[in-house]
VEXMIRO-447646 format. One record per residue (C-alpha): residue number from 1; residue in three letters; z, y, x. Coordinates in Angstrom, 1 decimal. Example, Ala and Ser with C-alpha at 12.3 -4.5 7.8 and 13.67 -1.06 7.14 Angstrom:
// VEXMIRO-447646
<r><num>1</num><residu>ALA</residu><w>7.8</w><v>-4.5</v><u>12.3</u></r>
<r><num>2</num><residu>SER</residu><w>7.1</w><v>-1.1</v><u>13.7</u></r>
***
This chain:
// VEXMIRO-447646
<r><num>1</num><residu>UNK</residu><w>53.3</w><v>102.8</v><u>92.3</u></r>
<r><num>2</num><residu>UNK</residu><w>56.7</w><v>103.1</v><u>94.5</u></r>
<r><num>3</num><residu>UNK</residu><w>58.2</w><v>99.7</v><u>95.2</u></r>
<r><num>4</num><residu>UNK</residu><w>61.2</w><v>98.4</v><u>93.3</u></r>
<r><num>5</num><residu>UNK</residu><w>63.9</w><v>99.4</v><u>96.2</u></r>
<r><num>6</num><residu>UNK</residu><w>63.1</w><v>102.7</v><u>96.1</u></r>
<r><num>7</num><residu>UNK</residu><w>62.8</w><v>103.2</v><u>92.7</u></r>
<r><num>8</num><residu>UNK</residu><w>66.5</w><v>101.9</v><u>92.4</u></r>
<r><num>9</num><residu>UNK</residu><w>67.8</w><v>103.9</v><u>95.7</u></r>
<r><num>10</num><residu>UNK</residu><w>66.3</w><v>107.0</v><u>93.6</u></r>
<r><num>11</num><residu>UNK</residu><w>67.7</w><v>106.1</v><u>90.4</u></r>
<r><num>12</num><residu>UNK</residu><w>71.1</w><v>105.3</v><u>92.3</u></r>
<r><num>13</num><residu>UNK</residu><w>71.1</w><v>108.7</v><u>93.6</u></r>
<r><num>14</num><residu>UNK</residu><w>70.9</w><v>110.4</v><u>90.1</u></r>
<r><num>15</num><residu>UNK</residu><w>67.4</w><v>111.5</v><u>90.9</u></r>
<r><num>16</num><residu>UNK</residu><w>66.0</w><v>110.2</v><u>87.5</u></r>
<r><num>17</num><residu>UNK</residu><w>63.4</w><v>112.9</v><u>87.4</u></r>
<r><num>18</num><residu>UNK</residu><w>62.1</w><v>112.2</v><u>90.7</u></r>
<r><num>19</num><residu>UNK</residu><w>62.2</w><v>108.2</v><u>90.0</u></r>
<r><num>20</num><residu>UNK</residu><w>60.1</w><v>109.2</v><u>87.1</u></r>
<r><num>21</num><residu>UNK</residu><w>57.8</w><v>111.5</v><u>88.8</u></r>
<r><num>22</num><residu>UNK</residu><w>57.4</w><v>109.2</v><u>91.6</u></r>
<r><num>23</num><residu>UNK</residu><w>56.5</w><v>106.1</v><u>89.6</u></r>
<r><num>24</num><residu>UNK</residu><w>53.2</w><v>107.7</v><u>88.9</u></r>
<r><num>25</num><residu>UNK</residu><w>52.2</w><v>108.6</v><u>92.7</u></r>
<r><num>26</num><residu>UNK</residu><w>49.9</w><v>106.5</v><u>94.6</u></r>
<r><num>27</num><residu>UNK</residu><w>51.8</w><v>106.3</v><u>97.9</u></r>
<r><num>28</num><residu>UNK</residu><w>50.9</w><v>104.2</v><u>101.2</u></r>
<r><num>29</num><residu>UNK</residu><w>53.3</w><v>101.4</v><u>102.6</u></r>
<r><num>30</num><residu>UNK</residu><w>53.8</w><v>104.1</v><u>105.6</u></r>
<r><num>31</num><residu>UNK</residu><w>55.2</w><v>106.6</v><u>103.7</u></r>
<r><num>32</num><residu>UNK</residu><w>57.2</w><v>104.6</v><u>101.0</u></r>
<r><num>33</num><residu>UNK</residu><w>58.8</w><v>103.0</v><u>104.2</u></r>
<r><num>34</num><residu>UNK</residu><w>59.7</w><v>106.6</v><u>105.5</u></r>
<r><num>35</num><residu>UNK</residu><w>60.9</w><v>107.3</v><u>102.1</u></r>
<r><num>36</num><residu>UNK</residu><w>63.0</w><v>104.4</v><u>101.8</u></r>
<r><num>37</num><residu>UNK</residu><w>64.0</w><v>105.2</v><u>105.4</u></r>
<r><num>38</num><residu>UNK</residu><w>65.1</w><v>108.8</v><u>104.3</u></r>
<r><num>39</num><residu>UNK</residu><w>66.7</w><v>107.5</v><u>100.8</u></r>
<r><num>40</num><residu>UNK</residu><w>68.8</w><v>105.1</v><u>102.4</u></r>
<r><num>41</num><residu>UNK</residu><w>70.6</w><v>107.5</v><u>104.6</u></r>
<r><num>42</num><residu>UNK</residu><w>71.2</w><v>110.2</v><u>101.7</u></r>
<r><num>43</num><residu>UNK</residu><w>72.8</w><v>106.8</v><u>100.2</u></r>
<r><num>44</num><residu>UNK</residu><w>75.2</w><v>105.6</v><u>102.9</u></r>
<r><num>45</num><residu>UNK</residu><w>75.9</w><v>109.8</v><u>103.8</u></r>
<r><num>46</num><residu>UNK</residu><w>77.4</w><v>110.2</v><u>100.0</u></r>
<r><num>47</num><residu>UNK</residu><w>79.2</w><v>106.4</v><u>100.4</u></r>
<r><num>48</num><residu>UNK</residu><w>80.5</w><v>108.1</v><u>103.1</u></r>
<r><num>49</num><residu>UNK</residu><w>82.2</w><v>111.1</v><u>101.5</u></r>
<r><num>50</num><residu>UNK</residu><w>83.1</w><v>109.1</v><u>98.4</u></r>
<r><num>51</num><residu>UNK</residu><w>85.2</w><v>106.7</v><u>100.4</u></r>
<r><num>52</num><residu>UNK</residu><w>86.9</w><v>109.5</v><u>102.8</u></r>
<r><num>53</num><residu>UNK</residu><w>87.9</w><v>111.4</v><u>99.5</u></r>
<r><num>54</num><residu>UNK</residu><w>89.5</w><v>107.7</v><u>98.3</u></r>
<r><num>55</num><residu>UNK</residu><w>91.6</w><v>107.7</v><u>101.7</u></r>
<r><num>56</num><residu>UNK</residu><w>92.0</w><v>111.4</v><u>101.2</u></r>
<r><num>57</num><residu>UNK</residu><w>93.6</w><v>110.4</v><u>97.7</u></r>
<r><num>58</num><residu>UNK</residu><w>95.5</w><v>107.6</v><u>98.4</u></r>
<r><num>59</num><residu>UNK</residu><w>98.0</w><v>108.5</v><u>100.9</u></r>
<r><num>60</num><residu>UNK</residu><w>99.0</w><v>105.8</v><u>102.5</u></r>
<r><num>61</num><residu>UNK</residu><w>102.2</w><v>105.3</v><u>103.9</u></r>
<r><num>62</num><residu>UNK</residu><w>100.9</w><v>103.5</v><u>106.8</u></r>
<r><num>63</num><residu>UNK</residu><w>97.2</w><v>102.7</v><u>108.4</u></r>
<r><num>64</num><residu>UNK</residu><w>96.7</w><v>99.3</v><u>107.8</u></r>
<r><num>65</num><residu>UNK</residu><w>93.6</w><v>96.6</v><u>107.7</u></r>
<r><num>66</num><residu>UNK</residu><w>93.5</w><v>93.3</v><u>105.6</u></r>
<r><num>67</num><residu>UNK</residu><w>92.0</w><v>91.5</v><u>108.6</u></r>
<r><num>68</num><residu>UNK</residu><w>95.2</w><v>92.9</v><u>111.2</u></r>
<r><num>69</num><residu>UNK</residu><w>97.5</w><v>91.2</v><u>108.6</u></r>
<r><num>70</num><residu>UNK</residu><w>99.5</w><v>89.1</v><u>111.0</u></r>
<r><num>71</num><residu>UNK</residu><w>99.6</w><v>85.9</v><u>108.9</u></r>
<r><num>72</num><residu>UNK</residu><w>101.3</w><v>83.4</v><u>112.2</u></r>
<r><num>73</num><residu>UNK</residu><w>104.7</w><v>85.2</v><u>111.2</u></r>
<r><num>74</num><residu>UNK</residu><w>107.5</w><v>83.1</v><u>109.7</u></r>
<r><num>75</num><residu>UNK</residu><w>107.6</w><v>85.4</v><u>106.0</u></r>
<r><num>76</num><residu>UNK</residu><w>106.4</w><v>83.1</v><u>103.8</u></r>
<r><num>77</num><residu>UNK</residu><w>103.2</w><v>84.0</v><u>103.0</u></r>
<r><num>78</num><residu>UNK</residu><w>100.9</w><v>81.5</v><u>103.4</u></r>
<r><num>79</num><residu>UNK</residu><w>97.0</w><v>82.2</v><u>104.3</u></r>
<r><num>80</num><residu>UNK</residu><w>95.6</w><v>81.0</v><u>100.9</u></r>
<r><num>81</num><residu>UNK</residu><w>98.4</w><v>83.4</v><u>99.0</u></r>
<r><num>82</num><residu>UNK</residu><w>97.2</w><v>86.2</v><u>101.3</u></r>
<r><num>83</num><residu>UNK</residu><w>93.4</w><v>84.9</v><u>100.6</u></r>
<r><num>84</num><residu>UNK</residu><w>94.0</w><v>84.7</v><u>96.6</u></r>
<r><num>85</num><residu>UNK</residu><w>95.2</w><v>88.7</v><u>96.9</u></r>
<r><num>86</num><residu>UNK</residu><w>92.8</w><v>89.6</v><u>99.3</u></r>
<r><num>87</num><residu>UNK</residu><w>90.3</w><v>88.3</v><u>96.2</u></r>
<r><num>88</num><residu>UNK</residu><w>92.0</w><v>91.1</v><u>94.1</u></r>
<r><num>89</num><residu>UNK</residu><w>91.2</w><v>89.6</v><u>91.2</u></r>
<r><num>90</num><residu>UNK</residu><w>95.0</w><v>90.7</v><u>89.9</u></r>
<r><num>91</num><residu>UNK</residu><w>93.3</w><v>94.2</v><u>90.2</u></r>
<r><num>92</num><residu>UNK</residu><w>90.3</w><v>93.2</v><u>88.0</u></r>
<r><num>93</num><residu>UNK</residu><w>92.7</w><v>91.8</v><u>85.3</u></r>
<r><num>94</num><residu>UNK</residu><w>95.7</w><v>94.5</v><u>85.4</u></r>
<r><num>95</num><residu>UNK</residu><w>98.3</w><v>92.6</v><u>86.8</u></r>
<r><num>96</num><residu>UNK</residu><w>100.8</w><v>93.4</v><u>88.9</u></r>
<r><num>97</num><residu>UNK</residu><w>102.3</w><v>92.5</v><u>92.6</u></r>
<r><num>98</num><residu>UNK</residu><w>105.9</w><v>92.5</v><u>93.8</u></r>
<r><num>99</num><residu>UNK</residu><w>106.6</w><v>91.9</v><u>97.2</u></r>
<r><num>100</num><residu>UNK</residu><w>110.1</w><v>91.1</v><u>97.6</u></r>
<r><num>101</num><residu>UNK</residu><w>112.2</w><v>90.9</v><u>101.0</u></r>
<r><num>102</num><residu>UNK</residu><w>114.7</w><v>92.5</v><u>103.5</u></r>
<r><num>103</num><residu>UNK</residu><w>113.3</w><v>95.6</v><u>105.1</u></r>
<r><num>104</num><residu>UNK</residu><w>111.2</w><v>95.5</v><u>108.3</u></r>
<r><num>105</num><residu>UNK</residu><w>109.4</w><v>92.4</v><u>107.2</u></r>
<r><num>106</num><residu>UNK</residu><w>106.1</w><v>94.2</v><u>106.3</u></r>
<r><num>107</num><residu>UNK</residu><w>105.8</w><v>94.8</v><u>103.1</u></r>
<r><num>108</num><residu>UNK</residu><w>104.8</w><v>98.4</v><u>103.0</u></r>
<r><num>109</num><residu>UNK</residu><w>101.9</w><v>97.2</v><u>105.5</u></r>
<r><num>110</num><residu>UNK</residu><w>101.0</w><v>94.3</v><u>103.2</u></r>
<r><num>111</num><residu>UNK</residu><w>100.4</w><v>96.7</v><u>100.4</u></r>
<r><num>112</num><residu>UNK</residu><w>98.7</w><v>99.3</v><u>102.6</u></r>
<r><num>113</num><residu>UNK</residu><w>96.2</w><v>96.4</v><u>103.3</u></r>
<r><num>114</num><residu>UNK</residu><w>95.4</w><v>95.3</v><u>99.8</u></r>
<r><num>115</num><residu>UNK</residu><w>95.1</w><v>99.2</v><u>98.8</u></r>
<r><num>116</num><residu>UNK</residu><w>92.7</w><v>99.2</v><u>101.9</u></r>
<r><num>117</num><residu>UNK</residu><w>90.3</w><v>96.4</v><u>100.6</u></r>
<r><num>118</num><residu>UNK</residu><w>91.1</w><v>97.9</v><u>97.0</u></r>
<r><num>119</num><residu>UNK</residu><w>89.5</w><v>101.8</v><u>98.7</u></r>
<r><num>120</num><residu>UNK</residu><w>86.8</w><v>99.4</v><u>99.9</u></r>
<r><num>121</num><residu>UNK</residu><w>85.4</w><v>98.1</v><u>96.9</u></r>
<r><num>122</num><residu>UNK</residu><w>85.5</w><v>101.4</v><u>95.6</u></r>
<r><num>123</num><residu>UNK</residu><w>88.7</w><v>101.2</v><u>93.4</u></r>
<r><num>124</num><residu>UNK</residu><w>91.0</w><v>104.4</v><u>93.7</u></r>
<r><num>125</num><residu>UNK</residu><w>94.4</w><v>103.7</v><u>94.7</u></r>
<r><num>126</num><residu>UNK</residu><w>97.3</w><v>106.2</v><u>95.4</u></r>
<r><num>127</num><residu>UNK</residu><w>100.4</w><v>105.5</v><u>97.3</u></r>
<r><num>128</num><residu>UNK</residu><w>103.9</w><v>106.8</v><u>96.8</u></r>
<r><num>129</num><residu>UNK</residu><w>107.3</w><v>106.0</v><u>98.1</u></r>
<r><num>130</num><residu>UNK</residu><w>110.0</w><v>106.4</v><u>95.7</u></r>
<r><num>131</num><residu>UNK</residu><w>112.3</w><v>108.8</v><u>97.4</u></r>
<r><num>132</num><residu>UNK</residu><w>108.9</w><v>111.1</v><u>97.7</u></r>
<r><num>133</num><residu>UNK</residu><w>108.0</w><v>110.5</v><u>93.9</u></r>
<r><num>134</num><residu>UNK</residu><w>111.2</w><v>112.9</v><u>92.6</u></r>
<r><num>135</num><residu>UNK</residu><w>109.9</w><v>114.9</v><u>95.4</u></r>
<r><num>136</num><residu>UNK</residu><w>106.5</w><v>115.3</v><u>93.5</u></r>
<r><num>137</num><residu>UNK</residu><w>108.0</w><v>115.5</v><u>90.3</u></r>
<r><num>138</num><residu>UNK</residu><w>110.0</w><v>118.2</v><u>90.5</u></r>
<r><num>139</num><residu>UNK</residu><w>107.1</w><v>119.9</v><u>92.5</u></r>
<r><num>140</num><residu>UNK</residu><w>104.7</w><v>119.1</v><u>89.3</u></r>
<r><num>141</num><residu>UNK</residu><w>107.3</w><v>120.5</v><u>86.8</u></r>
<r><num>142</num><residu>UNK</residu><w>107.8</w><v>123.3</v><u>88.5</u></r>
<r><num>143</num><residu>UNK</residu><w>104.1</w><v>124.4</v><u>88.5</u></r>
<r><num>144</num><residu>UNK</residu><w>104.2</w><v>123.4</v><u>84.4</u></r>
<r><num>145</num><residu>UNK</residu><w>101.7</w><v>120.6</v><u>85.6</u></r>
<r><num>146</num><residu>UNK</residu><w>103.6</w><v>117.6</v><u>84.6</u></r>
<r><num>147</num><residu>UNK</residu><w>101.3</w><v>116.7</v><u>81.4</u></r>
<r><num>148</num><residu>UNK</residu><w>97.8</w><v>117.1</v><u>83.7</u></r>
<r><num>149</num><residu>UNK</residu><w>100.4</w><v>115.0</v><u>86.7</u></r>
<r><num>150</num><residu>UNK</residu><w>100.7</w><v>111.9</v><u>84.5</u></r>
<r><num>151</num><residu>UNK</residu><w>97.2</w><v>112.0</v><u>83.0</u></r>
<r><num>152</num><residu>UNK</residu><w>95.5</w><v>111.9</v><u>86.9</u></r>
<r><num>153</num><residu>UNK</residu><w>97.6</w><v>109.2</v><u>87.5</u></r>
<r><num>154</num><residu>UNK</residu><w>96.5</w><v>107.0</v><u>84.2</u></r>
<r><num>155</num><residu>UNK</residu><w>92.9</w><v>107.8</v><u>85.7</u></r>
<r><num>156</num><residu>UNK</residu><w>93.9</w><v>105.6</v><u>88.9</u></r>
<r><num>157</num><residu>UNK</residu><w>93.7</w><v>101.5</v><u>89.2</u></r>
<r><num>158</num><residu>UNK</residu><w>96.1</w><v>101.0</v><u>91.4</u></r>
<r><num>159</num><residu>UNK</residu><w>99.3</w><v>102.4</v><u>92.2</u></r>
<r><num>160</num><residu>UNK</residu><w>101.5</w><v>101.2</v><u>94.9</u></r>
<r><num>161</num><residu>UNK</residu><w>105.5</w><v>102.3</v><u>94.1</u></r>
<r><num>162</num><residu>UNK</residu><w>107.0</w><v>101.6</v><u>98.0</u></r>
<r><num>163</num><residu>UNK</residu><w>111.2</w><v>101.4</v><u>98.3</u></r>
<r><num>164</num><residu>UNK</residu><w>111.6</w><v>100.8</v><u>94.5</u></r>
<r><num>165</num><residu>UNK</residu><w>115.9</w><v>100.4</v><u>94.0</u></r>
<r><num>166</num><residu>UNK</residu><w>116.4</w><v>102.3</v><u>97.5</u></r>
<r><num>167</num><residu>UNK</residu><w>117.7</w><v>105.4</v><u>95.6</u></r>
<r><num>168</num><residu>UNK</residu><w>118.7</w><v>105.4</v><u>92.0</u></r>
<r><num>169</num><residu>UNK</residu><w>116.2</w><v>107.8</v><u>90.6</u></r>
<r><num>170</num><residu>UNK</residu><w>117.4</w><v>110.8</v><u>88.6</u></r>
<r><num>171</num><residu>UNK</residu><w>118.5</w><v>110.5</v><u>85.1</u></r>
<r><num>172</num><residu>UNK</residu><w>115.4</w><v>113.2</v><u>84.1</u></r>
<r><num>173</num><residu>UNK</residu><w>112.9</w><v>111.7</v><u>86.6</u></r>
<r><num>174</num><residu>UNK</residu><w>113.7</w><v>107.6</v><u>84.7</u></r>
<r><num>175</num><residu>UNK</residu><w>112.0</w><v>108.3</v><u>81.5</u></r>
<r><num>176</num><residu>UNK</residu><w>108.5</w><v>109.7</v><u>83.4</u></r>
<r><num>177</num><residu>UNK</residu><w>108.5</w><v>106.2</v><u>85.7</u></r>
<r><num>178</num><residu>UNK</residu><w>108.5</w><v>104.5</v><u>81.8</u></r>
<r><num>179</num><residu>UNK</residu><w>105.5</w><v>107.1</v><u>81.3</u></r>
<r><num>180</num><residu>UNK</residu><w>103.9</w><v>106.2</v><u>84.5</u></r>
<r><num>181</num><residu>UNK</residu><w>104.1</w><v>102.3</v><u>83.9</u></r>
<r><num>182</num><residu>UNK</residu><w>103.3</w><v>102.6</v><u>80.6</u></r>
<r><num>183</num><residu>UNK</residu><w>99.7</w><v>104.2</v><u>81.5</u></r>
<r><num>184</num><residu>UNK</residu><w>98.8</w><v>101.3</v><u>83.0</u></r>
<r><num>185</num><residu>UNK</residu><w>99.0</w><v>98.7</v><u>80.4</u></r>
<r><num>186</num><residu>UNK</residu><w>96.1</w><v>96.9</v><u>80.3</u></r>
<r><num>187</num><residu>UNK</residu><w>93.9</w><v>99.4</v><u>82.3</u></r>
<r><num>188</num><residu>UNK</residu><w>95.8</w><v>99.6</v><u>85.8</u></r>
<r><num>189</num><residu>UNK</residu><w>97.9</w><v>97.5</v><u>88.2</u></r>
<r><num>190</num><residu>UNK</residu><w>101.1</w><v>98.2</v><u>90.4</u></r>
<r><num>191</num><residu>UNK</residu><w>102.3</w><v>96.7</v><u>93.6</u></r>
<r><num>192</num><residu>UNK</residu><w>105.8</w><v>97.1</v><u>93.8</u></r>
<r><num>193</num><residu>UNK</residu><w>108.1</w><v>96.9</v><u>97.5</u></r>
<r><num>194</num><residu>UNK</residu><w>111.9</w><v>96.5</v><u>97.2</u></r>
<r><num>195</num><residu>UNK</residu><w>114.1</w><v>95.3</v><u>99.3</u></r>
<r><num>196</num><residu>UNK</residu><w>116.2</w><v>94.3</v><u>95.9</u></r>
<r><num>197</num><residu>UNK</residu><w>116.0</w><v>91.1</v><u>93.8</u></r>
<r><num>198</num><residu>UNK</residu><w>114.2</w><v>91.8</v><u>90.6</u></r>
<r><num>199</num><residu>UNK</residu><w>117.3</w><v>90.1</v><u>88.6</u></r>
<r><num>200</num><residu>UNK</residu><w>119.3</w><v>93.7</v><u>90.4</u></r>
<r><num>201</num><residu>UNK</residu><w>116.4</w><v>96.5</v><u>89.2</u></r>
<r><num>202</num><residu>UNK</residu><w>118.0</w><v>96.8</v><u>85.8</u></r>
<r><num>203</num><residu>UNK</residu><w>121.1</w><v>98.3</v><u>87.5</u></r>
<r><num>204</num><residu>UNK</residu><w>119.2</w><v>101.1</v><u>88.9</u></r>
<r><num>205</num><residu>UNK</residu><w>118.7</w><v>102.9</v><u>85.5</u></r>
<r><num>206</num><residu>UNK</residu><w>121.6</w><v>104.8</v><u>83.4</u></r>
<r><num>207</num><residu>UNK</residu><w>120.1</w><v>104.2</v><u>80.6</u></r>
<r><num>208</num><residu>UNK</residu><w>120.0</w><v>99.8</v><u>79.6</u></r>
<r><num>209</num><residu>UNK</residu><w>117.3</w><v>100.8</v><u>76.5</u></r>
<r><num>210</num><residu>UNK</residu><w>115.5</w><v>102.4</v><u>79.2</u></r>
<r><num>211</num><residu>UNK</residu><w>115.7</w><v>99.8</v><u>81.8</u></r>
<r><num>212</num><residu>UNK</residu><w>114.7</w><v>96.9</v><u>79.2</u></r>
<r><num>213</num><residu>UNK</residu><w>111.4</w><v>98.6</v><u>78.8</u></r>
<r><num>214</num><residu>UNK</residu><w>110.6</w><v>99.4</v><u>82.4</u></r>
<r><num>215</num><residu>UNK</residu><w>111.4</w><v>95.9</v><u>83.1</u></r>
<r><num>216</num><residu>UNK</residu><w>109.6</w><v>94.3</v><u>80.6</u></r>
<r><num>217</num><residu>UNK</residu><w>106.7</w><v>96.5</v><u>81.7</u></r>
<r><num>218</num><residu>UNK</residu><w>106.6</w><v>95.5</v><u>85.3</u></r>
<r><num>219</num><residu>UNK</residu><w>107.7</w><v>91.6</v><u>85.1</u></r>
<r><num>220</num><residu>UNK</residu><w>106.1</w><v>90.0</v><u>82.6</u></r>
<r><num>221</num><residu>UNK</residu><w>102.9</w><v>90.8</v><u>83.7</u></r>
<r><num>222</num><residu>UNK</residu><w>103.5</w><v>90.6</v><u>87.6</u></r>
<r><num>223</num><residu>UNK</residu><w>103.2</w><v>88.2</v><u>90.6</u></r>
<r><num>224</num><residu>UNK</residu><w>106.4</w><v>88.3</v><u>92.8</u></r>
<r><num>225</num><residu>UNK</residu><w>106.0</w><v>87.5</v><u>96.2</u></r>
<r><num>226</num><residu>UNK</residu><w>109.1</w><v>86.9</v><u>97.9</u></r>
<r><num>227</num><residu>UNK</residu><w>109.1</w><v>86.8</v><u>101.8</u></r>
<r><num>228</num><residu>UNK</residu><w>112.1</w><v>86.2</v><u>103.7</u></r>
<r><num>229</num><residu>UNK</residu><w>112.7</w><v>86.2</v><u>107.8</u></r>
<r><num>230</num><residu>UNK</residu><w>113.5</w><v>89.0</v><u>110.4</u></r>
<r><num>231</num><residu>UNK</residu><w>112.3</w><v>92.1</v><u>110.5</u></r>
<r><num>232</num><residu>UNK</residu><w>109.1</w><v>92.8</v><u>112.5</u></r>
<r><num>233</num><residu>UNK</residu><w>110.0</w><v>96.0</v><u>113.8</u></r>
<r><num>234</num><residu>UNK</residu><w>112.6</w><v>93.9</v><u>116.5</u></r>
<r><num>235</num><residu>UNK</residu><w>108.8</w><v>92.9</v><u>117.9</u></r>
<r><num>236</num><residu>UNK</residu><w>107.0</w><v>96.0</v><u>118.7</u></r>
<r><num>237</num><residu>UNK</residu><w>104.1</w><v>93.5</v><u>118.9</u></r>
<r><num>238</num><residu>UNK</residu><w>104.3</w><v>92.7</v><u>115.2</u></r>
<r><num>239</num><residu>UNK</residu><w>103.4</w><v>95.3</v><u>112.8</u></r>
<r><num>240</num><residu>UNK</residu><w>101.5</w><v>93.5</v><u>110.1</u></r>
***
């Protein structure tokens, strides 16, 4: 009888007929070595893929690693905040993250990093700058894919919404960000960059009705982490 390990690698593979099958072969410790040996690299080729077609997905704005986060800069964030995030149990639990602060102080990279350990741990994620997200929307409607648009991005854990307040969005693009938040109630989480105070986001929309449920959506249910300080970019040594 196969041992244990490969029974599991076979069964993790969606070979249940072969884990089967095997089960009932009398196999030396030689060749269930070389079978593990062989199993184990069909694994890690297909962990492979699956990750490169998360990246693929997500579309960062930027390439960024949680251990490059450059945590001696005066922002504000402290190592156990970055720690507690870095946990991502907000992601387990469908909350929220807003990182609040004047532009150039990192935040886009901060996300980019927790979307990074999110893609790690095998969460989807998908990134999108709000000037670019009109861009999309239009491009969706035009192609009469707007329904099939919203329902893919229900499918995904995490969305990251970069330069929220930096242009008003368009009266008949406002109702779809409701949409788009509203998907994610209680099965999805959102990290939100603005370089605007949260008490100035209500302003953004034409409609108040509107804005009272976008808002309520987002900040009840979100973490706001406000950093403050110079922007990195003065420092083409900093860029984390």
């Amino acid at each position: 009888m196969l041992h244990e390990p490969v029974q599991q690698q076979l069964l993790s593979l969606g070979l249940k007929a072969a884990a089967s099958a095997s089960a009932r072969m009398q196999l030396s410790d030689e060749q269930i070595e070389a079978l593990s040996a062989l199993l184990e690299s069909e694994v890690l080729e297909r962990q492979g893929k699956a990750q490169n077609q998360r990246l693929k997905l997500a579309k960062l704005g930027q390439r960024a690693h949680p251990s490059d986060v450059d945590l001696r800069t005066a922002r504000q964030l402290s190592k156990a905040t970055w720690q507690r995030l870095m946990s991502l149990n907000w992601l387990k639990q469908h909350q929220h993250l807003l990182f609040i602060g004047p532009t150039g102080i990192g935040k886009s990279y901060l996300a980019c990093a927790l979307a990074k350990a999110a893609i790690d741990q095998k969460h989807s994620v998908r990134y999108l700058r709000m000037p670019r997200l009109q861009e999309e929307l239009a491009l969706v409607r035009a192609q009469g894919k707007l329904s099939l648009w919203l329902k893919n991005m229900s499918r995904i854990p995490l969305l990251i919404l970069d330069d929220f307040g930096l242009i008003p969005m368009s009266q008949n693009d406002q109702p779809l960000l409701l949409e788009l938040i509203e998907d994610r109630y209680q099965s999805g989480s959102l990290i939100i960059n603005s370089q605007l105070p949260t008490k100035l986001w209500h302003d953004q929309f034409a409609d108040k009705t509107l804005a009272d449920a976008i808002m309520d959506r987002i900040v009840h249910n979100a973490e706001k982490i406000e950093l403050k300080g110079e922007s990195m970019r003065k420092n083409p040594a900093q860029t984390s």
